[in-house]
N, C-alpha and C positions, 0 to 999 in steps of 0.2 A: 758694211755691205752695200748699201745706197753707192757709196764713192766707187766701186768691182764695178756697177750693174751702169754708170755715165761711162765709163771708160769704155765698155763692150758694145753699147748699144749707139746705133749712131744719131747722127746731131738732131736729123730730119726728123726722129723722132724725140723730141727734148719732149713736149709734152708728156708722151709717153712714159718717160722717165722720169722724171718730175712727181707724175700720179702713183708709176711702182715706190718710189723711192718714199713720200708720201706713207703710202697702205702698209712698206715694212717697218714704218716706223712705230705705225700704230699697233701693228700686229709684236713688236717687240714691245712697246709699253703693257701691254694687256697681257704676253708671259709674265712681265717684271711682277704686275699686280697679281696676277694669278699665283707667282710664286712666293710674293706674301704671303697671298690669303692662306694657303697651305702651310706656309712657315707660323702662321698668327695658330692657326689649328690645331698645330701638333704639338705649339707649346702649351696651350689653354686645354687639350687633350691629359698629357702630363699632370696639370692642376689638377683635374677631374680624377687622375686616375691617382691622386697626391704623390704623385716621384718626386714632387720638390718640395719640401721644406717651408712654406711662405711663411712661415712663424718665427723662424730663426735667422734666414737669409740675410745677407743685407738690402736696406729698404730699395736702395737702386737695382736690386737683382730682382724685387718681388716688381715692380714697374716692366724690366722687360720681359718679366715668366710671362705677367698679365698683360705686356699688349699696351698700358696705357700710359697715361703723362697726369700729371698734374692741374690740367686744365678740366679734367673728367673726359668722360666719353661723348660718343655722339646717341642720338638717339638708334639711328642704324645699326652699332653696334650693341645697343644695347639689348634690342629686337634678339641679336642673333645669340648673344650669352644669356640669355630668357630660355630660349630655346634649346641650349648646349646643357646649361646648368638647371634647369628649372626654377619656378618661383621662391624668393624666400620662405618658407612654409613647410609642416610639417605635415604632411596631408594623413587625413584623417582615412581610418581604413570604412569606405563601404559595407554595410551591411544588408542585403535581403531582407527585408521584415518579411516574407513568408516562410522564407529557407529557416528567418530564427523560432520563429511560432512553431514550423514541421518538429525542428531540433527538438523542440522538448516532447515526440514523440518519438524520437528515435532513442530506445534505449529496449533492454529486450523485456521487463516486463509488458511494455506498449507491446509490442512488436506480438507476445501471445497474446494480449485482448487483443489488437488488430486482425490478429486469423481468428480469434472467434467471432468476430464481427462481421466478417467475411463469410464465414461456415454459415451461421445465422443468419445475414445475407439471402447467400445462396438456396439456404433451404426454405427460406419465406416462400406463400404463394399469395402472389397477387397483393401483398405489402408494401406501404409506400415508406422506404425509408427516407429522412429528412438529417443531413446534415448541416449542421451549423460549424463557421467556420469563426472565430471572434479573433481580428487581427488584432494587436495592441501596438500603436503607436506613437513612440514618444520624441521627444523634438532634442533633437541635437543640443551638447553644449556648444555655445557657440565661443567666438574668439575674439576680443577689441580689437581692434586693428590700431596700429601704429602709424604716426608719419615722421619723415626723415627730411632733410634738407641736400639736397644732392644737388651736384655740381656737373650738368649736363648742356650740351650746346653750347659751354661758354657761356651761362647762367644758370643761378640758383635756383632752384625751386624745390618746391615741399612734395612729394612723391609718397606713397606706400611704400609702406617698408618692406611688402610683400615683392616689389620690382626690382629691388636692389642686388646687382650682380656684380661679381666679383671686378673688381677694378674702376668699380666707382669713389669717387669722390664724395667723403660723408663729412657733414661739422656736427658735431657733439660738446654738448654745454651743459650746462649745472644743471639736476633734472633728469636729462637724456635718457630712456633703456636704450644702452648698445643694439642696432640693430641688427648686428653679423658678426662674425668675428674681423677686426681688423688691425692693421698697424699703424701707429700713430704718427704724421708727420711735424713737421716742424713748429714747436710753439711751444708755451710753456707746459711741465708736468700736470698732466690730471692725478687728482683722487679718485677711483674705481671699488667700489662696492663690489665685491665678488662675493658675498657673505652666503648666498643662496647656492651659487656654483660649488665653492671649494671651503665654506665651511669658516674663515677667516672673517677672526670679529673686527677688526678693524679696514680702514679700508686701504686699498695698495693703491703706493704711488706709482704711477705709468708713466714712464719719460718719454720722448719722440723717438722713434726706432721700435720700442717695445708693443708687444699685442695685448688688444683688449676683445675677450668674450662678448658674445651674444648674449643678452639676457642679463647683462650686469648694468648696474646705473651710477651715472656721474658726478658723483659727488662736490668734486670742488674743479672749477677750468674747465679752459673752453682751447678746442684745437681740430683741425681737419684731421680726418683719418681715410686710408686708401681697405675698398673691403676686399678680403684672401677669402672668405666661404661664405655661403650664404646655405639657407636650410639642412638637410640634412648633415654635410661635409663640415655644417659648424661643430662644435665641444657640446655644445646642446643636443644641436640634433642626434649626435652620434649616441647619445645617453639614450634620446628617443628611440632610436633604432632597434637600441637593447631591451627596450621595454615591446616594441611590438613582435620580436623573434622570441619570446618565451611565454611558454604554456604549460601550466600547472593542473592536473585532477586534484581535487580534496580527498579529503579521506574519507567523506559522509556520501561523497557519491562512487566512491570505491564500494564504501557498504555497501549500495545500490545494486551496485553490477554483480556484484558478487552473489548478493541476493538473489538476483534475475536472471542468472546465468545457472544456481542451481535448481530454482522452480524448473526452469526451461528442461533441462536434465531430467528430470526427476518427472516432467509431464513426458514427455517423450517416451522413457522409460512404460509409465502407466498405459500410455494408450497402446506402443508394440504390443504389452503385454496382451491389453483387453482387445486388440485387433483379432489377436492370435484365437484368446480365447471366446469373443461374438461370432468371429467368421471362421476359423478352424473348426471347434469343437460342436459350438450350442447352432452354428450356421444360421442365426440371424439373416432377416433381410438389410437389404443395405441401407433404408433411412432408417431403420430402430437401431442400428448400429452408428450411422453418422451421430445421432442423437447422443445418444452415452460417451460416446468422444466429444461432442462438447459439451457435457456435463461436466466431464473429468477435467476436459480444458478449461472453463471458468474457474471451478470449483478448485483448480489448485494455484491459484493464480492471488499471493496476496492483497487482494485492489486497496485494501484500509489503510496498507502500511504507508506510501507516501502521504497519504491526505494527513494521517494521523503525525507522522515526521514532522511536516510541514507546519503545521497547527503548532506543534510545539516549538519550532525552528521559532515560529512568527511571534508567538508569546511572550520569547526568549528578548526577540528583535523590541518588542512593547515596552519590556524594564528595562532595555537598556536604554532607548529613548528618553524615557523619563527622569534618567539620569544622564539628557543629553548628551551621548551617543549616536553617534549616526552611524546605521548601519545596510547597507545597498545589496550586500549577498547575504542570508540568513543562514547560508552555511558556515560564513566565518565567524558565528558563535558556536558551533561543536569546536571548530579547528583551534580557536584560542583558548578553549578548552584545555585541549593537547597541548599545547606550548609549553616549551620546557627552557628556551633561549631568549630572552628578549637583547636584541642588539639596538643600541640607540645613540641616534648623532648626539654631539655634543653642542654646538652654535645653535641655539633659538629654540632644542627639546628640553635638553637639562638646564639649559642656560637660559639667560632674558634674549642672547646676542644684545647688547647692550653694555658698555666699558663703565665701571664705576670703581672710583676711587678707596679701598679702606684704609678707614681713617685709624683703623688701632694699629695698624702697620707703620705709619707715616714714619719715616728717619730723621729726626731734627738735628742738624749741626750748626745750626748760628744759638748762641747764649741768648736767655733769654725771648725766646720765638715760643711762643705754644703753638698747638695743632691745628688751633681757628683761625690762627693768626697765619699758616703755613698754606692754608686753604681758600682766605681770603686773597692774599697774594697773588698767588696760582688763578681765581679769579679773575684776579685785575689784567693780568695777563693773557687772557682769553677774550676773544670777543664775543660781543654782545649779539651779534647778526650774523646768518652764516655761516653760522658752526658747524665743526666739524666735532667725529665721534666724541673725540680728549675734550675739546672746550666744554664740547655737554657736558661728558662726566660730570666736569669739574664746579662747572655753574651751577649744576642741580644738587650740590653739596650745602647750597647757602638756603638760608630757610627761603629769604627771598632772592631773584638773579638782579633784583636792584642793588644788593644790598654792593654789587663788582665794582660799582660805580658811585655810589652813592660817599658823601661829603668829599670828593676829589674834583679836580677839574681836568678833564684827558686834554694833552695836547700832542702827542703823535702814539701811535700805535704800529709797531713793525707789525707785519704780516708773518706766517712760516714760510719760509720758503729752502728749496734744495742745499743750497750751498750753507748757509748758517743754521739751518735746524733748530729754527728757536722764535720764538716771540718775545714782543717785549711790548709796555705801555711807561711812556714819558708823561708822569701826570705832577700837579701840584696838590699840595693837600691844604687843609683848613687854617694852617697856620702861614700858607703861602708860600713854606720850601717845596721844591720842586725834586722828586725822584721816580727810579726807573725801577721796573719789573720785571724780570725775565722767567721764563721759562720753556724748556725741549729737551732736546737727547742728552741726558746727563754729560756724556763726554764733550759738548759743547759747552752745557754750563762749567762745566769743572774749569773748562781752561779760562774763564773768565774771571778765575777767582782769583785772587791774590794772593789767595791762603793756600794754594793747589797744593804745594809740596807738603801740607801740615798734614791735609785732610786726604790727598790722595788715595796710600790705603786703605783706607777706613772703609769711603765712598765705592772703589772698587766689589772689596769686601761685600758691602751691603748690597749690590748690583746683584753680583753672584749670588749669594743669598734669595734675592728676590728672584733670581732666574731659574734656579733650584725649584722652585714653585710652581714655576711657568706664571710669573709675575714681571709683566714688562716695568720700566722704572723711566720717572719722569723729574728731571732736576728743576730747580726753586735759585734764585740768585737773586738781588737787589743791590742798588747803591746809590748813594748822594748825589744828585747835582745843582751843585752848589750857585755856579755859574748863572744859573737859570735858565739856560737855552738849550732848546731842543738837538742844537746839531754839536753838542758841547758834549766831548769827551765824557765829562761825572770825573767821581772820585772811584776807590777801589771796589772792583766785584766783590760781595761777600756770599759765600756757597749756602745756601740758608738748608732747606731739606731736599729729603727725596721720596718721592710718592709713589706708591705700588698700584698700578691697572691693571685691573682683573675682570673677566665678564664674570658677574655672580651665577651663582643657581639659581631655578625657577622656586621661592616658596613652598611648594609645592614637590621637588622632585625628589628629594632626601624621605619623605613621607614616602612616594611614589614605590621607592624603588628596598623601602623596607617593606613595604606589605608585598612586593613581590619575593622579595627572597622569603617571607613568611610562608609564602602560598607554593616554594619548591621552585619558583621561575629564577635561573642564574640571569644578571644582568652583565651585560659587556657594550662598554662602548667605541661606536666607529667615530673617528674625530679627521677633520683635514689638519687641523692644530699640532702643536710640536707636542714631544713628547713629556714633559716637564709641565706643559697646559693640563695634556690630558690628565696626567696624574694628580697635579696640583685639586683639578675638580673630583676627582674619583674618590683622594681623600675626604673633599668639604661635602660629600653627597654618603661617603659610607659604604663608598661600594667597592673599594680595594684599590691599591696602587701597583699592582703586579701587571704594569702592560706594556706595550713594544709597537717598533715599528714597523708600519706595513708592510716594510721590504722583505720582514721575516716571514710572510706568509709567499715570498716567492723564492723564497731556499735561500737567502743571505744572510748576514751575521751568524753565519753558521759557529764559526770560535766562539761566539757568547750564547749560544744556546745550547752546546753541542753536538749530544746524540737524538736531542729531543724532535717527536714527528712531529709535523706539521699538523696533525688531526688532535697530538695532545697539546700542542701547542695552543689552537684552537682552543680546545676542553678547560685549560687552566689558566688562560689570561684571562685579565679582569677589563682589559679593551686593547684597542688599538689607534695609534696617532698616524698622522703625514701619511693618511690613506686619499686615495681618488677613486672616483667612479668607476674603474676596471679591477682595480685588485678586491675592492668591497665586492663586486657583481662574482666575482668565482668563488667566495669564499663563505659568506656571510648564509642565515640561515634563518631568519629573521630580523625587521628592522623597524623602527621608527624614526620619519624621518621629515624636516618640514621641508628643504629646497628641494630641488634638482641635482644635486651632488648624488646622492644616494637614490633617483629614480628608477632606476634600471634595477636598481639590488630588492626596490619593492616590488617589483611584477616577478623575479625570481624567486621570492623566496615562498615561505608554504603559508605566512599569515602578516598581513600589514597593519601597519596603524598610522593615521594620518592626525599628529596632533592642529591645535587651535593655529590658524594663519598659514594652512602648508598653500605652499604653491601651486599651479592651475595643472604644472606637470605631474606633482608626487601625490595631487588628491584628485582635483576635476577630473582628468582623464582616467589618470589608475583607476577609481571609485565606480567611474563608467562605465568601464567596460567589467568590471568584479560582478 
């Protein structure tokens, strides 16, 4: 355009041109940019409105939905996705302290002492009446605030977790809570704790491409991650969402209403009557008449019944305290009363959440090997610092965790890692030969063995066996090295045992959940766990092995169920496995429950319970607002 605009306009004016040619320039750069910033909008609009996918994508597609690069954002931008997306945070809903004080006058026995308050009132002469007004105010729970390391200006810095918007640059290391949801880039595999989300007693390996939740913590590695949600729009948030769109009356203050709604009737009735017959019949004046109308309005108004309720509500709330109970609404001792369902998670209610080894299961195939000896091994093979769920298990098998190390001398120690799936310890012992320890994913040990084709079946066999259980399985190997150096082949693998991890039950819950079924309460459990877990625990607790997958609560495996309804389906299972936060939230009828997995399905249901260590989501808050 500039080159059209020298051709037409003549020389005498070169400056002239010069200056147009100049000003089109800049006016064409400022469309170019202007037509970004519109194009940056409409994709980060999309996020907002989740048309895309960022969880699944490829990680170079979730970079151009989000606008950004790997060097992080700028602060400018970050300014403006604050404002697009809002703060990391779950914002806490406002309340009125006087609207909440009024509310417990609003209901209709108030509502007739309030008209005769009024009547009496009005009919006073020359009375000073004196209302007292007694706010009560209590103080917020409040929230820790987190910090994060983000990758902003082309330098790191420690920031609120609270500012973190999509498309930042985040490092996450051993320790960490996930601040947002995000995807992981390049570097080695993390261990992720999702134990509290999704119910999983161990913890999942996350490779680079894959996403990790908000509110889960880091187990093992250290690696950048790009954020896709932040508050609400995260797996968290959206759980919270569900907990603030759902409202429940009880049934103690149904009594209530019910109550109050026929007094109301029933005075109504009284006074047409007696209106009819003071001013019709006998022709009363009109205050000896107001008078008797509020005789009749007091006088049928039961004022004792709540004070008397409540007293007893509160007495109720006193023994149960004392049997350390805590209880925040005095109505949900009539309502557990009522209970006739108790639904309850499986990781960290019935369970420890905690992997422990039993030891009367253990599978020995090396001759000679007893079970201490199977267990020490497996020890050695673990480290000593750092550990991770399986090493614990296995060290807290030994009276003492010295004992992994004690008369040996360690000289290399493999690490787990992805590709070989296994540990090992290269140690010499007290006679100065020198041998190696292994142990991980059975199918790795096996192929180390030299006996494979001997034992193969067997070990298969006994996997299945233990998988039947919902018993993960952990292979045992050893061998000679003779050579005496650490980077030295050894002599043959020999397949020693195989050991069954199981999270136990809590001491306590097998007692638990007989005195409930004594007391008429059916128990059913919600599990994120496979189906084979769930069962495996249902039998060591006594409370049945008749249960299915959560898909069948959304009309699938219809051929294995058959003609059966979903409501008896419900009625007759003894729980349910591989369920999430949405299909528990439509279904369930009661819960107990310690993480956030199951938070939404507490505010849904008619009565909750929040056992020992629940989470800030499934008790702070719930308990709160109860």
């Amino acid at each position: 355009m500039p080159i059209i605009l020298k051709q037409i306009i003549p020389i005498r004016f070169h400056n002239f041109v010069i200056l147009t040619h100049f000003d089109l320039e800049l006016k064409i750069e400022g469309e170019q940019k202007i037509k970004k910033m519109v194009e940056g909008t409409m994709s980060l609009d999309a996020v907002i409105k989740e048309v895309v996918d960022l969880e699944n994508i490829p990680i170079e597609e979730v970079f151009d939905n989000l606008k950004c690069t790997k060097e992080g954002l700028t602060s400018e931008e970050v300014q403006e996705r604050l404002d697009m997306f809002g703060y990391n945070k779950l914002e806490e809903k406002k309340e009125s302290k006087i609207l909440k004080f009024l509310g417990f006058m609003w209901n209709p026995l108030s509502w007739v002492m309030e008209a005769a308050a009024l009547m009496a009132i009005a009919m006073a002469h020359g009375g000073v009446s004196l209302f007292l007004f007694l706010f009560v105010f209590c103080c917020p729970y409040g929230k820790i605030g987190s910090k994060s390391k983000v990758l902003r200006d082309g330098k790191w810095s420690e920031e609120d977790a609270s500012v973190l918007v999509p498309g930042d640059i985040v490092s996450i290391k051993l320790g960490d809570i996930i601040p947002a949801d995000a995807r992981l880039l390049e570097g080695d595999p993390l261990k992720i704790d999702q134990s509290a989300l999704t119910g999983e007693s161990l913890p999942v390996t996350k490779h680079p491409g894959e996403g990790v939740y908000s509110g889960s913590t880091c187990k093992q590695g250290e690696i950048e991650v790009v954020v896709i949600a932040t508050g609400v729009h995260t797996f968290f948030g959206k759980a919270a969402h569900l907990v603030e769109n759902t409202t429940h009356v009880g049934h103690f203050q149904q009594v209530l209403t019910s109550i109050g709604n026929f007094c109301i009737c029933s005075i109504a009735i009284g006074m047409i009557i007696e209106i009819i017959v003071i001013y019709g019949v006998h022709g009363y004046g009109y205050r000896n008449g107001i008078d008797n109308l509020l005789v009749l309005l007091i006088g049928g108004i039961p004022i004792a019944m709540p004070t008397v309720l409540s007293v007893t509500m509160a007495i109720g709330s006193h023994k149960l305290s004392q049997q350390g109970a805590i209880t925040k609404r005095m109505t949900a001792i009539e309502e557990m009363a009522g209970m006739d369902v108790l639904c309850s998670d499986k990781t960290g209610t019935l369970t420890l959440n905690k992997l422990t080894v039993d030891k009367e299961m253990i599978e020995v195939f090396a001759k000679g090997v007893g079970k201490d000896l199977v267990v020490l091994m497996a020890a050695r093979a673990s480290r000593m610092e750092n550990q991770d769920a399986i090493d614990c298990a296995i060290v807290s098998m030994l009276a003492d965790p010295k004992e992994a190390r004690a008369g040996i001398k360690e000289v290399h120690f493999l690490p787990f890692n992805p590709t070989d799936k296994r540990t090992a310890l290269t140690y010499i012992d007290g006679a100065g030969n020198m041998h190696r320890v292994s142990k991980g994913a059975p199918e790795q040990i096996l192929n180390l063995a030299q006996n494979k084709a001997e034992i193969e079946r067997k070990v298969h066999a006994m996997i299945d066996k233990f998988a039947e259980r919902g018993l993960r399985s952990l292979g045992i190997a050893r061998q000679e090295v003779p050579e005496g150096s650490k980077e030295s082949a050894g002599g043959p693998w020999e397949f020693v045992a195989l050991l069954p991890l199981f999270d136990p039950p809590r001491h306590d819950s097998a007692e638990t959940i007989r005195r409930a079924l004594d007391l008429g309460v059916s128990v059913k459990m919600i599990t994120g766990d496979q189906l084979a877990i769930g069962k495996e625990t249902g039998r060591r607790l006594g409370m049945g092995t008749n249960m299915y997958p959560s898909s069948s609560l959304l009309g699938e495996n219809k051929d294995q169920l058959g003609a059966v309804s979903i409501d008896d389906l419900i009625e007759k299972a003894d729980g349910f496995a591989v369920t999430n936060s949405n299909n528990s939230f439509s279904r369930v009828g009661y819960t107990s429950r310690v993480g956030t997995s199951e938070s939404e399905t507490l505010k849904q249901t008619l009565r909750d319970l929040c056992v020992f260590n629940a989470l800030e989501m499934a008790a702070t808050k719930r308990l709160s607002k109860s």
